[in-house]
N, C-alpha and C positions, 0 to 999 in steps of 0.2 A: 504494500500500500504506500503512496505517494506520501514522503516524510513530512512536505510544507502541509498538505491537506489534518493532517492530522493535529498539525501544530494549529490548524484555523481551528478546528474542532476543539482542542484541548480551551483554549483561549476565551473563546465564544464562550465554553459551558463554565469556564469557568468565571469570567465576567458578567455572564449571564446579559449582554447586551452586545447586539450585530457592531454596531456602530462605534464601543468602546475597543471589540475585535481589532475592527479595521484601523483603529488609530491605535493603536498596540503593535501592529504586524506592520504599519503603513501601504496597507492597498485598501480598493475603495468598497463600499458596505456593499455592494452586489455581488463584489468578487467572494467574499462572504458567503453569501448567500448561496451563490451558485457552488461553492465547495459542499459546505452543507447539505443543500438537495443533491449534488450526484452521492454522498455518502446517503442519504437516505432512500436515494436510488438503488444502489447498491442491496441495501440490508432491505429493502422495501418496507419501513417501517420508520415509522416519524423520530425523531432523536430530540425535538422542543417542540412543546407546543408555543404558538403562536397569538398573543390577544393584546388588548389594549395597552393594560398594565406592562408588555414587555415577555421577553420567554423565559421559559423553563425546561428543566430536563425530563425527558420522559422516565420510564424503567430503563427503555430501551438505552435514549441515552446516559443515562447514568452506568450501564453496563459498559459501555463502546468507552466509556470516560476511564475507566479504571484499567482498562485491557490498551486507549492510548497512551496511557501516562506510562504504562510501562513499557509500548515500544519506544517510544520517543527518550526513557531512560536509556536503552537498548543503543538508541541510533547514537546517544551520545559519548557513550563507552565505548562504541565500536569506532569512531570519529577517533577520541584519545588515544587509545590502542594502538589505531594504525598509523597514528601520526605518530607515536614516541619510536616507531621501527623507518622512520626514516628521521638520518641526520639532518633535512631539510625541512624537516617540519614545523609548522610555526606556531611555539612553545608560548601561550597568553594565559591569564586566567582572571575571571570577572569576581568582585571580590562583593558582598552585600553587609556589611554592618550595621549592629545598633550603633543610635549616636554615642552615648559615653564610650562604646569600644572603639568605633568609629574615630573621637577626637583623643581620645586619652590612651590609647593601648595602641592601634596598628600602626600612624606614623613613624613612631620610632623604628618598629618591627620592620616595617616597609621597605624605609629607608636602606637599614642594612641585608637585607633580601635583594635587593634590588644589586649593591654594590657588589655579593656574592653567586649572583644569577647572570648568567649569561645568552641575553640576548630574550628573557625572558618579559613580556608585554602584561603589563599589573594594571586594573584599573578598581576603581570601588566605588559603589554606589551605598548610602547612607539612609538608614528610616529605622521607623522604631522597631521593635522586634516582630511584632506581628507584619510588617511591609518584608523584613528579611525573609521571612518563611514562605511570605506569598509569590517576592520573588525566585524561588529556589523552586515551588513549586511550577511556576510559569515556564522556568528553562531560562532567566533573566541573568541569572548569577550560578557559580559552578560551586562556589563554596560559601557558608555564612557565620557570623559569630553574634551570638545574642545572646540576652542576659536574662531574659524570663524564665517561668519557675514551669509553666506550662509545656509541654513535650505533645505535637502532630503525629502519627500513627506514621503518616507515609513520609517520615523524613528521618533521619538517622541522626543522633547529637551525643559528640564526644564531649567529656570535661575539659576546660579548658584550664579556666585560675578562680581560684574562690575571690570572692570579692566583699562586702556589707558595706549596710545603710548603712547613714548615721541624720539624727538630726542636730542641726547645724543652726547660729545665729551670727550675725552682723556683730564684730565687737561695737563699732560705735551707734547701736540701736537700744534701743529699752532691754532687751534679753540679753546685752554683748555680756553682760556678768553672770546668769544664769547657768549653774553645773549642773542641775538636774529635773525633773517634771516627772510628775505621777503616770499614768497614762490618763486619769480623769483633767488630771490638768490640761494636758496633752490637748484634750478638746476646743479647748476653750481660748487658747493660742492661734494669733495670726499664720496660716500655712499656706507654702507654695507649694501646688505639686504637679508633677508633670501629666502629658497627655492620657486619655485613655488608648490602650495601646501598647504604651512602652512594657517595657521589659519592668522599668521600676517602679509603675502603678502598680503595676498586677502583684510584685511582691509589697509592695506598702499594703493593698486591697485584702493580700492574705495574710499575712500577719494582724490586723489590725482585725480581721476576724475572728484568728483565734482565741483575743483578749476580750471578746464581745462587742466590737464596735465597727462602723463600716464608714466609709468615708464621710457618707453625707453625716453623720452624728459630728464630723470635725470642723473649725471654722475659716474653709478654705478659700481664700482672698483672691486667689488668681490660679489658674494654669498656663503651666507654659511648654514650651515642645521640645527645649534643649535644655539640657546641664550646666551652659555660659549662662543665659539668658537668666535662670533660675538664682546663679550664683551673683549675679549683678545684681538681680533685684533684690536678695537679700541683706547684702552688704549695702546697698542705698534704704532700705524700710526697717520698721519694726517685725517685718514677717519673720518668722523661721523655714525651712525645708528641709528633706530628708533627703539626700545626695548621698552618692557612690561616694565611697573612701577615696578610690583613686583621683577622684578628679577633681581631690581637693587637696592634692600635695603641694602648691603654690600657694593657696589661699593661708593653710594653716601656718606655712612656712614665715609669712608675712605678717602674720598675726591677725588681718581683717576680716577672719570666722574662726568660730568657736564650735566646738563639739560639745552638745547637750544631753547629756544622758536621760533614755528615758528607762525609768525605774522596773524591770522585769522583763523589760521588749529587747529582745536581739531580733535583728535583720540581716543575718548571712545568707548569702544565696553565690552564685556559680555562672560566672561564663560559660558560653558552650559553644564548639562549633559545630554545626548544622550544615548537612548535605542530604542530597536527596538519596533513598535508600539502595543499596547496592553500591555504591558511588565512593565510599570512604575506602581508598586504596591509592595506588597508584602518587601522582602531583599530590590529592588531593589531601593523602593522611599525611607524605611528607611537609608538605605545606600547613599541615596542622603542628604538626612537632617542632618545625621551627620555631612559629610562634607563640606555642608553649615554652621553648626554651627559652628566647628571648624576652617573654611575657614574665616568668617567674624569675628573671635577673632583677628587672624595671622594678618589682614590690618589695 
């Protein structure tokens, strides 16, 4: 079966809109269309239905989605494969990160990857963790590192580096002298927190459950979508936030955030790198243990 046609179908079901397809793949919403109908030519049997609100998957398609996803894994194994048996082959790899691994951990790593790889083409594309898995799932990205606690059936995640929350204040704000907070207290303090999405919502979101409370019980002032963003506005406000240790080696080093303890809450949680299943071998696990080694020098 025709590898592009497959890739329209994967795409389509999984956007669930012709039109989101086409500007995904860049050909036009007919050419869509018309892949789709010869596959359902094909299987004589519809793969979406069709109405106002937009399409859906049949059973049918929902079957043809699971049996493409894994040739299109197939075709891209066989692609690596044959390229690392010739010396002419051209060695890339697309790289998908959460933000805090994104700014704070693969730069460095990069860098000297790069200076010890020959000839070898790196790029990276950056989103919360839930955008990294969506792309890995798409075929967008070959390899991903995310920080959520949550784990996809059809994707494969190695340990990467342990990490934890902390919550953090502005020294020069109302809280910059503040060492500790109940978790009822907890409540009732100004909070930044980031998007729904990230990697470190969802671990704030579970932790905060287990103590009996869930976000909306907290009095959260803003959300924001990066790690800088958050760390600015806390050292300009009276707010607080609960930030990744790592990406506050600068801040604390300079004195302008504090670390707040809150009284029986830990928030450890685990990098991880994420490939799609079958796929952790080859580039891909070496490419993981590098920057595990050079990951767990950095901490």
């Amino acid at each position: 079966m025709d590898e592009f046609r497959l890739r329209v179908f994967v795409t389509a079901a999984r956007t669930l809109s012709f039109s989101r397809c086409a500007a995904d793949l860049n050909i036009t919403q007919p050419a869509v269309s018309r892949h789709i109908g010869e596959l359902e030519a094909r299987y004589g049997m519809p793969l979406f239905t069709r109405g106002t609100s937009g399409v859906a998957l049949t059973g049918a398609g929902n079957l043809l989605l699971r049996h493409a996803e894994g040739l299109l894994r197939a075709y891209r194994k066989m692609d690596y494969d044959m390229e690392q048996l010739s010396e002419t082959g051209k060695k890339e790899i697309t790289i998908g990160a959460s933000t805090t691994i994104a700014m704070y951990l693969l730069p460095q790593v990069l860098a000297s990857f790069m200076k010890q790889s020959d000839g070898v083409k790196v790029s990276m594309l950056s989103g919360n963790s839930e955008r990294v898995e969506q792309w890995l799932r798409e075929g967008t990205v070959d390899i991903g590192f995310v920080e959520n606690a949550s784990r996809r059936p059809w994707l494969h995640y190695e340990p990467l580096l342990a990490d934890e929350l902390v919550l953090v204040a502005g020294t020069g704000g109302r809280f910059g002298t503040l060492d500790s907070v109940t978790p009822q207290e907890l409540k009732s303090l100004p909070l930044v927190l980031r998007e729904k999405g990230s990697g470190t919502r969802e671990i704030v979101e579970n932790v905060l459950s287990l103590h009996g409370m869930e976000v909306e019980d907290m009095n959260v002032v803003i959300e924001l979508s990066s790690t800088e963003a958050i760390k600015t506005f806390v050292r300009s406000s009276d707010a607080l936030a609960i930030v990744s240790v790592i990406a506050l080696r600068r801040e604390l080093a300079d004195g302008s955030v504090r670390i707040v303890d809150i009284e029986g809450v830990d928030m450890p949680r685990e990098f991880a790198t994420v490939v799609r299943q079958g796929e952790f071998s080859g580039f891909n696990e070496s490419f993981h243990n590098m920057v595990m080694r050079h990951a767990s020098a950095m901490v």
